[in-house]
C-alpha positions as CSV (number, residue, x, y, z in Angstrom):
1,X,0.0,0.0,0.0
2,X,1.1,3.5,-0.8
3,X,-0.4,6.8,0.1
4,X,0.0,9.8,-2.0
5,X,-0.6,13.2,0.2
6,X,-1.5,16.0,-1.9
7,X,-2.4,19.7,-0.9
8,X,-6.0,21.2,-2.1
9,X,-6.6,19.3,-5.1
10,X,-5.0,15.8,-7.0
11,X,-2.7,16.2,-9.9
12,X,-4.1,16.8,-13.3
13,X,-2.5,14.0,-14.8
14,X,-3.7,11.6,-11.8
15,X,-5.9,8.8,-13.9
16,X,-8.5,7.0,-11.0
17,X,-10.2,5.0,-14.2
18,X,-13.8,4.7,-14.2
19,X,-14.5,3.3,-10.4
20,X,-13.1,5.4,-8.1
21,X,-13.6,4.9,-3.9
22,X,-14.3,8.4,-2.4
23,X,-14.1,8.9,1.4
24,X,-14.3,12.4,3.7
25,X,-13.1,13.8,6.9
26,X,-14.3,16.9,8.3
27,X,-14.3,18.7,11.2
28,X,-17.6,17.3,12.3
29,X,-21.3,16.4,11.5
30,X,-23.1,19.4,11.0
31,X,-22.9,20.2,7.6
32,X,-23.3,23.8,7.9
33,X,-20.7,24.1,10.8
34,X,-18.0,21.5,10.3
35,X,-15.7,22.1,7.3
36,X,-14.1,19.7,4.7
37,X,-10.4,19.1,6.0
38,X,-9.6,16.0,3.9
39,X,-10.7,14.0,0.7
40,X,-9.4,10.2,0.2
41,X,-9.5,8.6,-3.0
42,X,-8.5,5.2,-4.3
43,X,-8.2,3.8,-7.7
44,X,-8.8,-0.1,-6.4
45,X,-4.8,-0.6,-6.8
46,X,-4.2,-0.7,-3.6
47,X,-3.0,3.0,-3.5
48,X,-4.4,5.9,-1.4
49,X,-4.4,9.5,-2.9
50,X,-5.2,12.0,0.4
51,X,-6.1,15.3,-0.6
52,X,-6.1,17.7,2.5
53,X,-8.3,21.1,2.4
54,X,-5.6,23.2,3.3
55,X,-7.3,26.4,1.6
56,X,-10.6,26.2,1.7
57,X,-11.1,29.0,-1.4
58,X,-8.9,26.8,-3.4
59,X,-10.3,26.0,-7.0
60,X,-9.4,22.2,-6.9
61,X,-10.2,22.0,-11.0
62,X,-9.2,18.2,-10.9
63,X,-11.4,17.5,-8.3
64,X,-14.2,19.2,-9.2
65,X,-13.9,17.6,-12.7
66,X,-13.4,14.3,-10.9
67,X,-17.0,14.9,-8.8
68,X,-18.7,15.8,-11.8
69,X,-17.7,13.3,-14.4
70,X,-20.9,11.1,-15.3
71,X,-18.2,8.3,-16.9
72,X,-16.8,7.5,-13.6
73,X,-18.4,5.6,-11.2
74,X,-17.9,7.3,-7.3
75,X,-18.1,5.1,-4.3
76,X,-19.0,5.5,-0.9
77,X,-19.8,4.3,2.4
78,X,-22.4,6.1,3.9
79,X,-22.6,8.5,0.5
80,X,-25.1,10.6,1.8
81,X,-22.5,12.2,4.2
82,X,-19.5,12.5,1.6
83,X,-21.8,13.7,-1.1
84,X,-23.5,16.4,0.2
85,X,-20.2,17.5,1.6
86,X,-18.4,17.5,-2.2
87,X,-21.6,18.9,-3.1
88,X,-21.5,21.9,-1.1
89,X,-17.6,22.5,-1.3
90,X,-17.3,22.1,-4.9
91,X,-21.3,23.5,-6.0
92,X,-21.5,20.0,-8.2
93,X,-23.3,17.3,-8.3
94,X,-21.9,13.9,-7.8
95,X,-22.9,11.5,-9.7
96,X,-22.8,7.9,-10.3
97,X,-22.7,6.8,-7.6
98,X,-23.1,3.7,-5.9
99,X,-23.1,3.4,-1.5
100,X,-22.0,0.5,0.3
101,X,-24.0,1.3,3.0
102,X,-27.4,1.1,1.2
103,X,-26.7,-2.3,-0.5
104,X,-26.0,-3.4,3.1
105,X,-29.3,-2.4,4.7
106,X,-31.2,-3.6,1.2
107,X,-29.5,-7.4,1.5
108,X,-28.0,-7.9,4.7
109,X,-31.6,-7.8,6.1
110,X,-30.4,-10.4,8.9
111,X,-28.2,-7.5,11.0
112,X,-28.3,-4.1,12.5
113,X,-24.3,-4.0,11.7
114,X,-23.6,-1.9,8.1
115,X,-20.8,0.0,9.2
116,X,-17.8,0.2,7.2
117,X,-15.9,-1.8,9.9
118,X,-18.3,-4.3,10.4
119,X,-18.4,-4.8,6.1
120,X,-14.8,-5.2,5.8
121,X,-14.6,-7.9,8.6
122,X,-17.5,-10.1,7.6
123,X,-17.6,-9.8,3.5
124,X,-13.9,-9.7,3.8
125,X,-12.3,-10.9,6.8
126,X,-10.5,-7.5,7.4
127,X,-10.1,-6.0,10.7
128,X,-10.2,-2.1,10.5
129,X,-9.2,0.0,13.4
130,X,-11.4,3.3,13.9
131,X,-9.0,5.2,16.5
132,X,-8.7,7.6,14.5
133,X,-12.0,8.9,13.7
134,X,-12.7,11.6,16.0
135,X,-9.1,12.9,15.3
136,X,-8.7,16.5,14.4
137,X,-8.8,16.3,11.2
138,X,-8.6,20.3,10.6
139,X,-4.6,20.0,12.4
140,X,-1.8,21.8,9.9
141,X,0.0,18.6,9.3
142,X,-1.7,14.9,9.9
143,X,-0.3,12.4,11.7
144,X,1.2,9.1,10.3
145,X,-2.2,7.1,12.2
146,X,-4.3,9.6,10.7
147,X,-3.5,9.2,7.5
148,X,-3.2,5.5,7.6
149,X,-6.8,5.4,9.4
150,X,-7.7,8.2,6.0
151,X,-6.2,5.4,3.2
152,X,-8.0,2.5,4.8
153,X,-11.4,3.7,4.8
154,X,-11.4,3.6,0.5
155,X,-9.3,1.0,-0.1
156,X,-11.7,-2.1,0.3
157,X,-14.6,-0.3,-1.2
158,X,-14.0,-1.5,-4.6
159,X,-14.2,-5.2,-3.0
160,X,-17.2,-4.4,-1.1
161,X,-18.5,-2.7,-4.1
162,X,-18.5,-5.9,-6.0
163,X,-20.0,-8.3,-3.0
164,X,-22.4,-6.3,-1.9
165,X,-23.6,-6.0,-6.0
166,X,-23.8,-9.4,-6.1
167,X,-25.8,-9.4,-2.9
168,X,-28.1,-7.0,-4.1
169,X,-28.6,-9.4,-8.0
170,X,-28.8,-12.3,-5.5
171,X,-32.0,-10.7,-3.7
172,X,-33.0,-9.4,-6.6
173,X,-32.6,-5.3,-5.1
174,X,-30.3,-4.3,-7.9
175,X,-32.8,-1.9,-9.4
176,X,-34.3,-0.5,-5.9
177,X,-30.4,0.0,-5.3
178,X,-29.9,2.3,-8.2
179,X,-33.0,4.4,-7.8
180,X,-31.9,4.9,-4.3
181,X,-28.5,5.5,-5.8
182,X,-30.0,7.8,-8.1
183,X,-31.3,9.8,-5.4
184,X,-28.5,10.9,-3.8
185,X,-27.6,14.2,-5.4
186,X,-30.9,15.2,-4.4
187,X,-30.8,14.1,-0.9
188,X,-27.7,15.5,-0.7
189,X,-28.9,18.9,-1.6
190,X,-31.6,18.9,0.4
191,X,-29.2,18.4,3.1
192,X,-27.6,21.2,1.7
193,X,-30.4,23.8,1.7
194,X,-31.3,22.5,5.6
195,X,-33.3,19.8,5.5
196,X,-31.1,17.3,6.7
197,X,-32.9,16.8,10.1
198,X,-36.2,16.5,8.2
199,X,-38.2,13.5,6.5
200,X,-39.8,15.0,3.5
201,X,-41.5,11.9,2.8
202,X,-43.0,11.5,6.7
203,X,-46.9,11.8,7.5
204,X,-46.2,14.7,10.4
């Protein structure tokens, strides 16, 4: 495993292919409080590219290309999070995209457990560590754990990508998966413009 730290945006000539794991951290969980500090991307080879939001005016053209282009194929665990965050930093929409986390709770019907942890250890049989998650991840230079704990969290998501799409053909949720998948820009940028805490679809 390699990781790659880069400063505000990745390099132009940086190819991710057409499947690319995307991962946040940020300073918290409010949306509208807690800043992007870092952006983790992986290609499936085994490398980790770590971007860190050093200037938050920065342009980050690659990036923001990246987010936006419909011929690649972004994934997430827990993409409602990460999305609406890229969403708001970068004012585009990202898209495809396909979440872990909601092929999990579509198929794995059995268990409460769809964490990214709990994933990698029973579709895998790898054991993540999650020390470093309430870090600061907003610090002027990032720790050797922190960045270690950063590469991790994208570079099994191409696996779990695959299992959990088989899952979802097995049960026969592949196209209930992509609608919800589908949805996610839009989620996102409701939690954007402040709905976040609200179900728009509720009876009250």
């Amino acid at each position: 495993m390699a990781i790659h730290l880069h400063e505000n945006d990745i390099p132009a000539d940086l190819d991710l292919g057409t499947q690319v794991a995307i991962d946040t951290e940020t300073m918290g969980l409010n949306l509208n409080r807690d800043r992007l500090c870092v952006i983790q991307l992986s290609a499936g080879d085994g490398d980790a590219h770590i971007v860190q939001v050093r200037d938050r005016t920065a342009p980050a053209p690659n990036l923001r290309a990246l987010v936006a282009d419909r011929g690649v194929e972004k994934l997430f665990h827990f993409a409602r999070f990460d999305v609406a965050h890229l969403q708001q930093h970068f004012g585009v929409a990202c898209r495809p995209v396909f979440c872990t986390k909601i092929a999990s709770r579509l198929t794995r019907t059995f268990t409460d457990k769809h964490g990214l942890k709990d994933l990698c250890l029973e579709l895998l049989g790898v054991e993540l560590s999650k020390m470093q998650q309430s870090s600061d991840w907003g610090a002027a230079e990032l720790s050797r754990d922190q960045l270690a704990y950063a590469a991790q969290d994208v570079l099994y998501l191409h696996q779990l990508r695959e299992r959990t799409a088989a899952l979802l053909e097995r049960e026969g949720r592949a196209e209930m998966a992509r609608a919800c998948f589908d949805f996610l820009p839009w989620r996102a940028e409701l939690d954007v413009a402040g709905w976040d805490g609200v179900d728009i679809f509720a009876h009250h």
